[in-house]
Each structure stands twice: as structure tokens, then as C-alpha cells.
MARMARGU-194344 format. One record per residue (C-alpha): residue in one letter; x negated, y negated, z. Coordinates in steps of 0.25 Angstrom, whole numbers, plus 5000, padded with zeros to 4 digits. Example, Ala and Ser with C-alpha at 12.3 -4.5 7.8 and 13.67 -1.06 7.14 Angstrom:
<pts>
a495150185031;s494550045029;
</pts>
This chain:
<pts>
x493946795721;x492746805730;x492446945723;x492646905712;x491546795713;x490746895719;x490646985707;x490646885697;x489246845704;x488746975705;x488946975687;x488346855688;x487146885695;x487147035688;x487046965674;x485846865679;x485146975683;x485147065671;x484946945663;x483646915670;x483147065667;x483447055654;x482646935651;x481146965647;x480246925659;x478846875653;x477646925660;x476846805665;x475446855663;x474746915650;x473446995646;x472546975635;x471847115633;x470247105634;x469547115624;x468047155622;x467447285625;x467547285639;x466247355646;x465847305660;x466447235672;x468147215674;x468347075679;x469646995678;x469446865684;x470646785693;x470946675703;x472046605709;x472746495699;x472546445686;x471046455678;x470446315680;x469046355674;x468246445666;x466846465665;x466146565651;x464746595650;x464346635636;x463046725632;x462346695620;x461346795619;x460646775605;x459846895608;x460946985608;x461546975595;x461847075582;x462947105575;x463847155584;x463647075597;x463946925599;x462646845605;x463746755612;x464546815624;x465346775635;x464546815648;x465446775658;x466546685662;x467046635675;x468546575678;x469046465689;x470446485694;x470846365702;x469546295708;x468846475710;x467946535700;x468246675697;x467046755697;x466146745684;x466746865676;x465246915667;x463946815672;x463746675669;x462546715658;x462546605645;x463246475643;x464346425651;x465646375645;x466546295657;x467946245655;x468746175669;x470246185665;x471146065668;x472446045674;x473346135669;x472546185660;x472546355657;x471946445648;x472746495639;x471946565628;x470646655629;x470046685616;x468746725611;x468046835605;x467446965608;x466447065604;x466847215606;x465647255608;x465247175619;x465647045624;x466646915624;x465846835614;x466746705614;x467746655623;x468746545623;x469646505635;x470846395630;x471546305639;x473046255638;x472446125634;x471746165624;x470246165630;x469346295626;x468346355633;x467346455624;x466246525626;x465346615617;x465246635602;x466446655593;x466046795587;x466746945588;x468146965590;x469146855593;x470246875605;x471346775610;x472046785622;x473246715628;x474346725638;x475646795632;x476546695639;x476746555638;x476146475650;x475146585655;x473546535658;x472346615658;x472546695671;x471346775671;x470346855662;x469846995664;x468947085655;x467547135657;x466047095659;x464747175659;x463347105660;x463247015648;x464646955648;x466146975647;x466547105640;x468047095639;x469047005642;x470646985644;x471346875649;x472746865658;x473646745657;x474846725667;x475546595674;x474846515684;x475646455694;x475246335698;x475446255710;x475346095709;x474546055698;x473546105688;x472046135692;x471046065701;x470046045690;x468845945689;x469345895673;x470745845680;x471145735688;x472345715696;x473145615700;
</pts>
């Protein structure tokens, strides 16, 4: 009996494990390609944690304006993972745009557009609570990027800068775990 038992565990746990293998396993992270023309600088910006701030500056250069460039542009942007700011990717030239995320609060869509030619023109960063952050001038080509899986934040973005402003631009959206609560933000209180 005794082998019997023995064997019998060994089908057992045999059939467990090739069930597991046979079951798709979803990647936790995803890429939205960049998109604009790409010239100048690589960043890609990072921290430890969740995304608890964002900080664009926005050009609008009324001198610098025909039918093919936008006057409006984003110059730079800059990014706070837990209570550190990431350097700022491009320069904090123009008008800046500032949004401190709440509790539990990610960004889970990046949209905006772009002009092939040169630069982000219009940029739009959405929270899970339905709070926007935008920058820029709505003209040129429209992009919109979010996380390919359910329960994935804004991770990080990456792209290019020259200059004037940001040239390119991709974002990565992936899991945060989280330890105890939330963030440690000044739009919260705890109790």
C-alpha cells in the first residue's frame, strides 16, 4: 500500500506541474513605443516605488511658428518616486504644470500629441482617479498610451531630449508593490 501511495502522489504532483506550464503566464510589465522623431539625448527616468508627483514645463515660443512646427512644446518634465525627484529629463524652460498624486493614486494613461518633425507638443498624464495633468497645445498627431495589463501604474518614461525640449517619448507600466499604505503626500491626511 505504502507504494502505492507513493506513486499515486508522484501522478498527483506530475499532473500539477504540467498544468501550471500550460497555463499562460502574463508579463507584468508593458511598453508603449515612443513616439516623435527621436534626435538628441536618451533618458529614461526611475526611482524606487510608486510615481507620487510630476512636474512638465511647457514652451510657447510665438516666434517660432509656421506651418509645420507647433509654437507650443514640452521642454522638460521631471518625475517624484516616493518623496525623490528624478532628475529633470530636457530643462525647465516655459510654464510649469505640477500635480502631487494622492493615496493610492497611479497614472494609468499617457496621452498627448507629437510632431514628427520636432517635439512633444501636448502632453497629458491621467490618474486612476480620474485627475489630469496637461501641458502644451493640442496640435500635431495624437498618441495614447496605457498599461497592457490590468492593475499596472506608470513605472517609468524614457524617450529623448535635445536643447529645446523632449524629442521622443515611451512609457513602461509594471506592478508596484507596495508596503503598508499608499503615499506620503501633502493632499492626504491620515489617521
Amino acid at each position: 500500500m505504502p507504494s502505492f501511495c507513493r506513486m499515486f502522489s508522484i501522478v498527483v504532483v506530475t499532473v500539477f506541474l504540467a498544468s501550471c506550464l500550460a497555463m499562460p503566464i502574463r508579463d507584468p510589465y508593458s511598453y508603449s513605443s515612443a513616439v516623435g522623431q527621436g534626435g538628441g539625448t536618451p533618458f529614461a527616468s526611475s526611482g524606487e516605488g510608486r510615481i507620487t508627483g510630476v512636474r512638465v514645463w511647457e514652451t510657447n515660443n510665438n516666434y517660432y511658428y509656421n506651418y509645420y512646427n507647433s509654437n507650443a512644446y514640452i521642454s522638460g518634465f521631471q518625475l517624484r518616486y516616493g518623496n525623490t525627484w528624478s532628475p529633470v529629463f530636457g530643462h525647465e524652460g516655459g510654464e510649469k504644470q505640477e500635480m502631487e498624486l494622492f493615496n493610492d493614486e497611479a497614472i494609468v494613461e499617457v496621452s498627448g500629441k507629437y510632431n514628427p518633425a520636432d517635439y512633444i507638443c501636448y502632453l497629458v498624464l491621467t490618474t486612476n482617479m480620474g485627475r489630469t495633468l496637461s501641458a502644451g497645445q493640442p496640435s500635431q498627431i495624437s498618441f495614447n498610451f496605457y498599461p497592457a495589463n490590468m492593475g499596472n501604474e506608470l513605472r517609468l518614461l524614457s524617450g529623448r531630449f535635445n536643447g529645446a525640449g523632449i524629442t521622443s517619448l515611451g512609457a513602461h507600466w509594471g506592478l508596484v508593490y507596495m508596503e503598508g499604505a499608499g503615499n506620503s503626500t501633502g493632499n492626504s491626511t491620515s489617521s
